[in-house]
C-alpha positions, 0 to 999 in steps of 0.5 A, a space after each residue: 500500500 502507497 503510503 500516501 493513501 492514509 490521508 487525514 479523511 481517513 484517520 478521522 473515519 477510523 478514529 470514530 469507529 474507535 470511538 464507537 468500539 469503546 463507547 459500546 464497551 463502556 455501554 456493555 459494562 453498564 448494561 451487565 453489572 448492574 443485574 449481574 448479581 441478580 443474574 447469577 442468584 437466578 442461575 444458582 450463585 450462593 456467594 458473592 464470590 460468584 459475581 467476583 468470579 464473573 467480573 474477573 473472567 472477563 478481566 482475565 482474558 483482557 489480561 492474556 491477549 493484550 500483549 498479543 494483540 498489542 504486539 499483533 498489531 506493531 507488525 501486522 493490521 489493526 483492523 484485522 485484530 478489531 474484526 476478530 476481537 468483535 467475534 468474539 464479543 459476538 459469541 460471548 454475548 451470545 452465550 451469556 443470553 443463553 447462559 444456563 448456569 454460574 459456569 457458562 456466565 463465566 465462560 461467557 465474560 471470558 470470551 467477551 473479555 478477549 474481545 475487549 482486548 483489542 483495547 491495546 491494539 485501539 490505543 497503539 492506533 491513536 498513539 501512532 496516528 498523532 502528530 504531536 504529544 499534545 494530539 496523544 492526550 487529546 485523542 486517548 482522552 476523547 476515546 476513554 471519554 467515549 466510554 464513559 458516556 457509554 457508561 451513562 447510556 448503558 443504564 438508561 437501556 436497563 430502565 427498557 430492559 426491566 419490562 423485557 419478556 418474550 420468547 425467541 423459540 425455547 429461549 425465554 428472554 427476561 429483564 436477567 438476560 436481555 443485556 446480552 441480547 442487546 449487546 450481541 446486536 450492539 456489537 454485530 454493528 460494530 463488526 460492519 462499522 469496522 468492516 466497512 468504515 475503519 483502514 489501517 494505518 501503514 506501517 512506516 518503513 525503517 529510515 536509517 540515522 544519517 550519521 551511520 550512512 556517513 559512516 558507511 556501518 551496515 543498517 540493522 532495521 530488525 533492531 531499529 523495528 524491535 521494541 526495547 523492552 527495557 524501556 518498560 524497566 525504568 522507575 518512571 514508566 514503572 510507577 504510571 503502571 502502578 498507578 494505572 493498576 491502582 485506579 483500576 483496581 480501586 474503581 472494580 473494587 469499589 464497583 463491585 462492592 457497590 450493587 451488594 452493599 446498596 441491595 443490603 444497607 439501602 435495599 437498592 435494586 436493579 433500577 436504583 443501582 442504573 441511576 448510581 452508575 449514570 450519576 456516577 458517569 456523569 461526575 466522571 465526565 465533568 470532572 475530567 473536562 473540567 480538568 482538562 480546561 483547567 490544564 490548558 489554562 494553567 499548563 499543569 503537569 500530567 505528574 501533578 494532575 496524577 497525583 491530586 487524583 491518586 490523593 482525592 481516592 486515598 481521601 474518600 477511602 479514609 472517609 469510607 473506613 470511618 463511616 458505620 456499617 450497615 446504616 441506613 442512615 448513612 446514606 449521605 455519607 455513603 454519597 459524599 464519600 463515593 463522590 470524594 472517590 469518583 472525581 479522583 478517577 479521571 485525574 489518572 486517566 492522563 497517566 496512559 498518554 504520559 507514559 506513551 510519551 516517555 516510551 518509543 513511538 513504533 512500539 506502541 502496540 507493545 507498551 499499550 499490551 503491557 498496560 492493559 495487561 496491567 489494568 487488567 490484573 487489577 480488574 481481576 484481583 479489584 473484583 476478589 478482594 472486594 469479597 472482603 467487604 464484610 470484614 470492613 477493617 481489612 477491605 478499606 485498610 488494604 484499599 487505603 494501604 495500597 493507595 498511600 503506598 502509590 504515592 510514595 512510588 510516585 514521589 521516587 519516580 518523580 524526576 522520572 515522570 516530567 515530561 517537558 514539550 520540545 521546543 524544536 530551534 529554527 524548525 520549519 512545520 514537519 508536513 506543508 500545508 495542503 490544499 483541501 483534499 490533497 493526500 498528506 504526506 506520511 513519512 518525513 525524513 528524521 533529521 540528523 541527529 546523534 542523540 539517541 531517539 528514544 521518546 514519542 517527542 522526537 519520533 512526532 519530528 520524524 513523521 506524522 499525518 495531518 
């Protein structure tokens, strides 16, 4: 494929079938958790544990194949990875309509998550496809955005599920397991956005430093094309993993924690529980673009902006802990510290972009595998240890334990994780400006350089699509 064949037209049609892709992965969350629990009582399910065990399958599977995905996707096609990924949702909403047991929900969450996997594959297209460092923060924040306004609309189905009931042959189809009736149709039109709208992005072919054609050394492309998985063992990029798996773990935990403790404390049901997850959502959302404008206006550092976010969540866990179990009475206590806790999550959400910032362009696919492995084993071990809620003194002193001890990763790594927007001396605009609807330019030739090129900065100055 020509490379000038990936033109800005393009890029913004395959952005939005990302966008799409996540936000129905957000409204599958949405429309699953908050009957999940009733579900699985109705197949059988005895103890929480259940519900753990459900959540976690589909966590498990994220955490196998994103680094095969990710690293599928450095070599080989992205849309390939989303078609196939959208199979296997399509199964695993099948099977858990279908579901006549604890086991098969399970088994149906596991299918489902690996096609959710093709999230590292997702974020390593967005990454490359940018044309600056600035563009990484605002398309990864405009994907995740993309989610959780699925997490508001995914709710607001279930105030239409709960009338549910109907035959489909033998199958009887209820409030329980219409919300993978509904998403096995969601993600059938995914699957034809994704045929017929999404094209790759092109691979880059291999340029050599000029400084070693002047002296005439053999090229090694293999090396120069390889990721370095030691960019992944420094403090810095180790900590943004440890504070990724944190928010993913604090915001499972606390999820799944939620809908047992509110059915026993406040005896809200399904439809109480869809309006706590739209609230929920919806203060999300505000708080990050709030954030963001915040940001732009006082030029914020991501490092700082993580921090009050890892800060707030340790606050409205140590209000959690202090509060009395069991009352009704508590309920605005109960509000207040949830939402301590909610408006610290999208804080953290910059730390994906920062890290892709600190790490090497052309291994993206690699880095983001790694990542979502990462918050997937915090989606897995979020959900088991919130089967300690009933010994409270244990499951808010470990959440508080671990959330305190992040920021004292974050203060070590803290040289580590500053990330410093070039200013490029005397440079001229890396791509000329096009008339409208002339194909951009994807490649520009790397300038001579010594340096060693390890960051996502300087591989912005070697190419980019407009």
């Amino acid at each position: 494929m020509d490379m000038t064949e990936f033109t800005a037209k393009h890029k913004q049609r395959s952005l939005y079938v990302l966008a799409f892709f996540w936000f129905f992965t957000g409204v599958e969350y949405a429309v699953i958790l908050p009957s999940a629990w009733l579900y699985l009582q109705h197949l059988g399910a005895d103890h929480k544990f259940w519900l753990s065990a459900s959540i976690s399958a589909f966590s498990l599977a994220n955490f196998v194949f994103s680094p095969i995905y990710g690293r599928i996707a450095d070599r080989f096609s992205t849309r390939s990875i989303l078609i196939i990924s959208n199979c296997f949702e399509i199964v695993g909403n099948l099977l858990y309509l279908v579901a006549n047991d604890t086991y098969s929900n399970v088994e149906a969450r596991f299918i489902a998550g690996m096609g959710a996997a093709a999230g590292a594959a997702i974020f390593a297209f967005i990454i490359r496809c940018a044309s600056s460092p600035m563009e990484v923060n605002s398309n990864m924040g405009w994907i995740m955005t993309a989610r959780a306004v699925g997490l508001i609309v995914g709710p607001a189905f279930n105030f239409l599920l709960v009338k549910v009931d109907f035959h489909i042959g033998a199958l009887h189809v209820t409030p329980l397991n219409s919300p993978g009736l509904l998403m096995l149709i969601v993600w059938i039109i995914c699957q034809i956005l994704c045929v017929f709208v999404f094209k790759d992005m092109p691979s880059a072919p291999v340029t050599r430093n000029l400084n070693v054609i002047a002296e005439d050394k053999p090229s090694a492309p293999e090396e120069e094309d390889s990721p370095r998985c030691s960019e992944y063992l420094n403090l810095g990029v180790i900590s943004l993993l440890l504070v990724q798996f944190l928010n993913m773990f604090n915001q499972t935990a606390y999820e799944t924690f939620l809908t047992p403790f509110t059915l026993a404390t406040f005896h809200w049901k399904q439809t109480a529980n869809s309006i706590s997850f739209i609230a929920t959502a919806v203060l999300a959302i505000g708080t990050y673009y709030t954030m963001i404008r915040i940001q732009r206006k006082y030029n914020i550092a991501d490092r700082i902006e993580i921090t009050i976010g890892i800060t707030l969540q340790l606050v409205g866990f140590f209000l959690f802990w202090l509060m009395p179990s069991h009352d009704t009475g508590d309920v605005w206590k109960f509000i207040f510290s949830s939402v301590i806790f909610v408006i610290g999550l999208p804080f953290v959400y910059i730390a994906p972009a920062l890290q892709a910032k600190l790490t090497t362009k052309r291994a993206q696919g690699l880095g983001q595998g790694i990542r979502r492995s990462v918050v997937s084993a915090a989606q897995i071990i979020g959900p088991l240890w919130a089967t300690l809620s009933d010994h409270r003194d244990a499951f808010w002193g470990g959440m508080v334990g671990l959330t305190a001890f992040s920021l004292v990763v974050l203060a070590l790594s803290w040289k580590q994780i500053k990330f410093v927007m070039p200013t490029l001396p005397n440079s001229a605009p890396t791509t000329p400006s096009k008339a409208k609807g002339e194909k951009a330019p994807l490649l520009v030739h790397e300038e001579d350089d010594s340096t060693p090129d390890h960051s996502l900065v300087r591989d912005f100055r070697r190419g980019s699509i407009n």
